[in-house]
N, C-alpha and C positions, 0 to 999 in steps of 0.2 A: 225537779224534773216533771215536766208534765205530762199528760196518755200520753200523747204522739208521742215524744221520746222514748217515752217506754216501751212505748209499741214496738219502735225501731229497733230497740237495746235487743226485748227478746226474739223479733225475728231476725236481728241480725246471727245471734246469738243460734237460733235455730237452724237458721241457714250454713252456720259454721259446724254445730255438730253433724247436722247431714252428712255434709260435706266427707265428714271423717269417715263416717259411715257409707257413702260411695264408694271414698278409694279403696277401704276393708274388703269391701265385698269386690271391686274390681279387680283386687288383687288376689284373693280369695280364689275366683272363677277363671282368673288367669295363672297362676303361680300355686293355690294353693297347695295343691295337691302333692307339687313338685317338689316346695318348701323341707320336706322331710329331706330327700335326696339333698337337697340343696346347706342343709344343715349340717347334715351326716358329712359330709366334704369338707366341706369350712370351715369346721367348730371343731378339728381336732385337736387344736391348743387353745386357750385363752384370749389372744391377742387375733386369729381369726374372727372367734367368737365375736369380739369387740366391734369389727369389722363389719361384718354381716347384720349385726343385730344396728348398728347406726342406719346404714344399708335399708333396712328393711323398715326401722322408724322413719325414716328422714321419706322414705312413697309414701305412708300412710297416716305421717303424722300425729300417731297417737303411740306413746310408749307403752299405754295400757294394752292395746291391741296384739304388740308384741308379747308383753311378759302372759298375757293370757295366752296369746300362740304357745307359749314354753309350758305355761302351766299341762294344757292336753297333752302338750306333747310327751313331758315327764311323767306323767298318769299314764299316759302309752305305753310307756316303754317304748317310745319310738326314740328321747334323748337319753342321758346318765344327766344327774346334778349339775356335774363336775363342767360339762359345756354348755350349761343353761347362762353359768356366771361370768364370764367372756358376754353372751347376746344382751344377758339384763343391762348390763354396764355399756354396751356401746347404742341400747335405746335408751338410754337416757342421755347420750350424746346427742342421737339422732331427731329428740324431740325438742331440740333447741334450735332447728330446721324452722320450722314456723315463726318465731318470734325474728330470726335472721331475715326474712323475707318481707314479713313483714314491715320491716326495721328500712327496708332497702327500696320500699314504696312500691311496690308492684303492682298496686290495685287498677293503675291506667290499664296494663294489658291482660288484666285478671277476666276483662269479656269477653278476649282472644281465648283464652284456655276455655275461658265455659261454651264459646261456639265450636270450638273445635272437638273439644270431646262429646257434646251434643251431637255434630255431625257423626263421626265415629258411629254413636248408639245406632240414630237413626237411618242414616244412607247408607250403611253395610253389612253385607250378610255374616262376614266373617264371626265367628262366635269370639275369634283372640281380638280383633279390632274393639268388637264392643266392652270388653273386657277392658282393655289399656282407655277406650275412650269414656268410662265410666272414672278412672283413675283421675285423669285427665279434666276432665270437667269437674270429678270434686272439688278439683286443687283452684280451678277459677272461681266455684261457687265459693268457697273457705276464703279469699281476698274479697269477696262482695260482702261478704256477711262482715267479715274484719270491718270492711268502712264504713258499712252498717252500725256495728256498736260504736264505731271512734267519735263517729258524728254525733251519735244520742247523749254523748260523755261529758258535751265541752260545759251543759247548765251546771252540772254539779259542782263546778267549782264554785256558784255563785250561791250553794247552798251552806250555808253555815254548820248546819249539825252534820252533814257529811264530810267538810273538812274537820270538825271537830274529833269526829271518829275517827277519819285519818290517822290525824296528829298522833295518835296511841299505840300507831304504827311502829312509830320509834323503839317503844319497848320490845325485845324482841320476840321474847314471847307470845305476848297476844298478838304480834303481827306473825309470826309463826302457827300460830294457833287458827288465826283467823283467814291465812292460806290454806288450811290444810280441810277447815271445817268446808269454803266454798268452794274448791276441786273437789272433796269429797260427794258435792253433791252433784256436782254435772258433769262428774267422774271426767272429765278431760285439764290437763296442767296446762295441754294447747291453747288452750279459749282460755282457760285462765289468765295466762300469761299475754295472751292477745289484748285482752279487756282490762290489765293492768298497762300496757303499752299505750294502750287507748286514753285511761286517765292520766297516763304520764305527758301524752299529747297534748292533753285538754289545759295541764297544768294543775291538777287538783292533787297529785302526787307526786313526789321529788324517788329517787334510786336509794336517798339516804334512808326512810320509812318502808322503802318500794322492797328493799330488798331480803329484810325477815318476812314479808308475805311470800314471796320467789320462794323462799326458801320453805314453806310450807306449803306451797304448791306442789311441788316434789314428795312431799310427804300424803299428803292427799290423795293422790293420784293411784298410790298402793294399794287405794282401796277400791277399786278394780278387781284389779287380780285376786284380793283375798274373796273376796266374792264369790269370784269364780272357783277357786278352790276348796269352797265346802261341800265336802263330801268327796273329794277326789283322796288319793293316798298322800301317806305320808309325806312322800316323796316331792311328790306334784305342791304341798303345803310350803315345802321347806322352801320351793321357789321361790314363792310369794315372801316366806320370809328373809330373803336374803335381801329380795329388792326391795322391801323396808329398811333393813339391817342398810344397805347401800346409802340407801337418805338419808336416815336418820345420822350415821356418822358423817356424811357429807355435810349435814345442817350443820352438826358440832362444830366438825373443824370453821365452820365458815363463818358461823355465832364468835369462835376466839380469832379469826383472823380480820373479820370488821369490828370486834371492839381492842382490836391492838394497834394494826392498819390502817392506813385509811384508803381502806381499798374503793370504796363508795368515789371518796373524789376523784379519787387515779382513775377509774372508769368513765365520771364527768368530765375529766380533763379530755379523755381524749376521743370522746364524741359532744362538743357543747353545746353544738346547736341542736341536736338530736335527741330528745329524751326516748322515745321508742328507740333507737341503736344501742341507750344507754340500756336498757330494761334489757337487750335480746342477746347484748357481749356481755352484761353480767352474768344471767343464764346461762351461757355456750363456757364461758370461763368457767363457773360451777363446777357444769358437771365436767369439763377435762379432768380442772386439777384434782375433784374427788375419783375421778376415774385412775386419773395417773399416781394417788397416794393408795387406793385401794387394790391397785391391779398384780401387786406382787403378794399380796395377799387373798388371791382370789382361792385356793385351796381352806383358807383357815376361815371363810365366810362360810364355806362348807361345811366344815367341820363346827363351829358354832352354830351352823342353822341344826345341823345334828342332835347337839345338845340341846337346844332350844325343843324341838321335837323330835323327842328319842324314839326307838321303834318299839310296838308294843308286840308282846307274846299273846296272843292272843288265838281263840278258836273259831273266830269270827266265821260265818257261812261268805262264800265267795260271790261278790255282789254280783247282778244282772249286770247283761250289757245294758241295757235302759238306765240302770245306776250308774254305771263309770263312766258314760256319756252326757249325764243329768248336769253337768255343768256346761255343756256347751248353749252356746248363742246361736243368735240366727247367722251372726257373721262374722263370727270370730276366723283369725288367718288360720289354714290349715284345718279348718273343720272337716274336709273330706277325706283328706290321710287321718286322722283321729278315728274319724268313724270305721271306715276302711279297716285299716290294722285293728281296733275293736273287735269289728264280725268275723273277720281273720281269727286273731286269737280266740274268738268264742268256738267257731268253727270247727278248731283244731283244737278244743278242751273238749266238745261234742265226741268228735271223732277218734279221740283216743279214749273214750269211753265204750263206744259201738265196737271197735278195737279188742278192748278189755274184754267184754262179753263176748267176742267170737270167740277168742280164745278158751277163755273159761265154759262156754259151753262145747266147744271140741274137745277139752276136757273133760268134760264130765261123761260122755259119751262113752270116750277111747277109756275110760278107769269105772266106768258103771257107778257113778256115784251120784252124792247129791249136797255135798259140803258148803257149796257155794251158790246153792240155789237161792237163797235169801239174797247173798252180794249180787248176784245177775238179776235181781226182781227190782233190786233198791237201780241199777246202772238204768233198766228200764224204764224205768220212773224218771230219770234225770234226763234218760232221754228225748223221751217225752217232751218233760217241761220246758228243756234246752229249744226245742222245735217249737214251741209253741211261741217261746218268747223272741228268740232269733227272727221266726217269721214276723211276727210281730213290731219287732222294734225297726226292721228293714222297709216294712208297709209304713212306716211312718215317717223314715227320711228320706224315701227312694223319690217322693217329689220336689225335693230339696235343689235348687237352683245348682247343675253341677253339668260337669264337661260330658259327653256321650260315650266317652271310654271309661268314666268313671263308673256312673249309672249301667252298663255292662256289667262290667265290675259287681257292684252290689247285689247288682239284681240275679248275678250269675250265682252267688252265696243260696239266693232259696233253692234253686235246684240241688247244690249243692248237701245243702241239708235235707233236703226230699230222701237224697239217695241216701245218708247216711241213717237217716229214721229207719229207713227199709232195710238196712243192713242189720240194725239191732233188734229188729224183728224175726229177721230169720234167725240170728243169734238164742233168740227166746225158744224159737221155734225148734232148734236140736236142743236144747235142754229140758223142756218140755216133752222129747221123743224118751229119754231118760226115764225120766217119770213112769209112762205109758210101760216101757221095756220091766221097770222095778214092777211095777202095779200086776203085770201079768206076769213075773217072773222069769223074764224071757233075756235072753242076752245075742249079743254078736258071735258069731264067731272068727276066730282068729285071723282067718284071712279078711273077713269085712275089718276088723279092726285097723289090721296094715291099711287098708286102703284108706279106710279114714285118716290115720296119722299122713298120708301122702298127701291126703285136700288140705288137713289142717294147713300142714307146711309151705304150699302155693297159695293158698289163704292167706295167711300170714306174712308171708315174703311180699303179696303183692300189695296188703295193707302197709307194709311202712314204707311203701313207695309215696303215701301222701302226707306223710311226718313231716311237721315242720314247716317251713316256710315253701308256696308251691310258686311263688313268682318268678321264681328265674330257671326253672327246671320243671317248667308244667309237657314243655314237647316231647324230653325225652320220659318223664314220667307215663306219659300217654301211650309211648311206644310198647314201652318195658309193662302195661299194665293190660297192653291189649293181646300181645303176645301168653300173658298170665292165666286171663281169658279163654282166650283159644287153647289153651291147655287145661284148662278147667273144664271146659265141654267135651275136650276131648275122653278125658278120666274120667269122668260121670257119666259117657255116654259107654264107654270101655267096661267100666266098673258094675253100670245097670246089666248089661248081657252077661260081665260073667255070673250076677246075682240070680238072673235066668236062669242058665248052666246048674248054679246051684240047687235052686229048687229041682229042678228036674232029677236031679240025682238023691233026691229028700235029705239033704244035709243041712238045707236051712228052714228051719220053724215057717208058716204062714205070716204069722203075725211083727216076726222081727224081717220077711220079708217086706213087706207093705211097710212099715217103720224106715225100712233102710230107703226104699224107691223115693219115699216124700225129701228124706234126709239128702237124697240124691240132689234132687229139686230145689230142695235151699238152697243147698252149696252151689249150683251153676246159675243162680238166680241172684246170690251174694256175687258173683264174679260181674254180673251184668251189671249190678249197682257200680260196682267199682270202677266197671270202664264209664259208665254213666259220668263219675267224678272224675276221672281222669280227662274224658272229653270238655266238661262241662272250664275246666282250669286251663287248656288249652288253647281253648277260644277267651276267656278270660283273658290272662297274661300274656301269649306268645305275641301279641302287637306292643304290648303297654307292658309296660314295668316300670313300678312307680318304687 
């Protein structure tokens, strides 16, 4: 092979993983988002699963792309295991899409898709257009670059030490081995299997040799996902290991059924003119019949990834959002819903912290004590950190290529954290009055007490108005928390004059006067945080719910 060929091989070769990486992101900025919803539906059983995830490999062409989709997702906690193994199993149906296409010549009108989806980009304003027309055009550039390498392939056959290497092919192992190590490295089975279709054109490779490297194509390709999986949970691991677990018994059976069979010629029988049809129906046969021998066993793939990676007892510190997000890409499918439900969940781990400490310091107030002043200094501290790094981690994806209701969305979380900082502030702030009360000896008296238990109780009622998930009940949340509000001002503004009252009649101390008015002041200032969160989820969610 000489430059110019080679030159061709790898820009063809380049122009094809682009390509992949197009439709990723085209479908990412079109669907991503939605992809959760989309799964949560579909993947109730197995055989949906199966369904969706071909579906969803066969637009984007990479089954890596998918099972990385799964991997965040089961780190999310947006899937369970149990419907990850239905989508692994039907993208590895769905990426036998490419070699089919391939196989069926398509590159004449493969200029038609790259102008079309060009157009799309550039002559419309629509954001979904560009989105589909990004898709669209990768799938034409991906047939250019195809003919790209098929052409640069045809010298090798006239090279001797390349067909010698070949030849070794036969054994199945190093031609197993020797798929698995060259997928591994340009992490796509696509263009693997493209560029094998390519030297089967050229005639430098028969399906007999061709087809233990196929077979460690699929093995290769795993390593993807595992990739992406370090450092994610157990859980998000065990993905990656099934869809290994998947290949690698799919290779077995297929290692015993061509040296029993002669499944190789049955295949050349009946495309003989075609070597690339032969390469693209042994692929697509593959993965059925390993799909249709493993499919009644998709429970026990489970349960073995289990034992494969048992759960650890452990005291592990609860990682950063920045951590359990550290394996995403620039364009993996579903990266916005990952992130999204991420700052969610951190949000709402925040928040039932700022929570705890209201509590605990209307406590310590209403019983004069100070038992829990260490646990409300340490909540402080986490809340803190929690704000520092939420904001943080949000300033760093909030420019990230995404739909305008999503970036809403995220962007709506720092306010959201603004207010809950401020809420374990004032939290601080009546525990702190405790102190002050002990230090000079001083206390409540009984009817300031009642009253406080009565804030506590509207306090608290109208904090777990935001428990939990706020996307589908942020309007009436809003209502129910403005209403809360308005009776928080009401009682502090009631509560201060009768503490007037009280001085005037010298029944209450100076000093636990002035203590109680500030304490006043937290409390209808905590209420105004809260409508702040209530409003701020509103505008959030009430258009979009993802």
């Amino acid at each position: 092979m000489g430059m110019s060929q080679a030159l061709t091989l790898f820009g063809g070769l380049a122009l094809f993983l682009y390509s992949m990486h197009m439709m990723s992101a085209g479908l990412e900025a079109a669907a991503g988002n939605k992809m959760k919803s989309i799964l949560e539906k579909l993947t109730s059983n197995t055989f949906m699963g199966v369904i969706v995830g071909t579906l969803i490999t066969a637009i984007i062409q990479s089954s890596s792309a998918t099972t990385v989709m799964l991997v965040g997702f089961v780190n999310s906690g947006l899937m369970q295991l149990s419907q990850a193994v239905g989508v692994i199993m039907g993208a590895n149906i769905g990426t036998t899409i490419t070699g089919l296409l391939i196989a069926l010549d398509v590159k004449e009108i493969a200029p038609i898709f790259a102008f079309t989806g060009v157009s799309l980009i550039v002559f419309f304003k629509s954001e979904n257009l560009k989105n589909w027309g990004e898709i669209i055009a990768g799938l034409g550039i991906l047939f250019i670059g195809m003919d790209m390498m098929s052409g640069s392939m045809s010298s090798l056959r006239d090279s001797e030490l390349f067909v010698r290497v070949i030849t070794e092919f036969s054994n199945p192992f190093i031609g197993i081995i020797a798929g698995a190590i060259f997928t591994a490295i340009i992490q796509s089975s696509s263009a693997s299997v493209g560029i094998l279709q390519a030297l089967a054109v050229s005639g430098v490779i028969g399906l007999e040799n061709g087809i233990y490297v196929l077979f460690g194509f699929t093995i290769g390709t795993c390593v993807t996902a595992l990739i992406a999986s370090l450092g994610t949970s157990v859980n998000a691991k065990r993905t990656t290991v099934i869809h290994l677990l998947f290949n690698i018994i799919g290779t077995l059976i297929f290692i015993v059924i061509c040296q029993v069979l002669p499944f190789t010629k049955w295949v050349v029988q009946l495309f003989p003119d075609n070597p690339s049809a032969q390469i693209a129906n042994a692929h697509l046969i593959f993965k059925v019949v390993t799909t249709v021998i493993l499919f009644p066993f998709a429970n026990k793939l489970v349960k073995l990834s289990t034992l494969i990676l048992p759960d650890k007892n452990n005291d592990k510190m609860r990682p950063s959002l920045a951590e359990r997000c550290s394996h995403l890409s620039t364009h993996n499918i579903g990266n916005i819903a990952i992130i999204t439900i991420n700052i969610k969940d951190e949000v709402q781990y925040m928040y039932s912290i700022a929570k705890e400490n209201v509590e605990l310091s209307f406590d310590a107030v209403i019983y004069n004590k100070m038992d829990d002043d260490k646990l409300i200094r340490e909540n402080e501290d986490k809340l803190d950190t929690l704000n520092a790094q939420i904001c943080q981690y949000i300033s760093s994806v909030i420019s990230k290529p995404m739909p305008a209701h999503d970036s809403e969305i995220i962007s709506g979380y720092l306010r959201v954290v603004n207010n809950i900082e401020r809420i374990g502030d004032h939290a601080m702030n009546l525990a702190g009055y405790v102190k002050f009360l002990k230090k000079n000896n001083k206390t409540f008296s009984d009817v300031a007490i009642n009253e406080i238990w009565e804030m506590k109780k509207i306090c608290l009622d109208a904090m777990e108005l935001f428990e939990g998930d706020m996307r589908q009940n942020s309007i009436t949340a809003l209502a129910e928390v403005a209403q809360a509000e308005q009776v928080l001002d009401y009682v502090t503004d009631k509560y201060r004059q009768s503490q007037i009252d009280r001085m005037k009649t010298i029944s209450c101390a100076p000093e636990a006067s002035v203590i109680y008015s500030e304490m006043l002041t937290d409390i209808e200032r905590l209420g105004d945080h809260l409508l702040n969160i209530g409003e701020m989820y509103s505008k959030m969610y009430s258009k979009q719910v993802i």
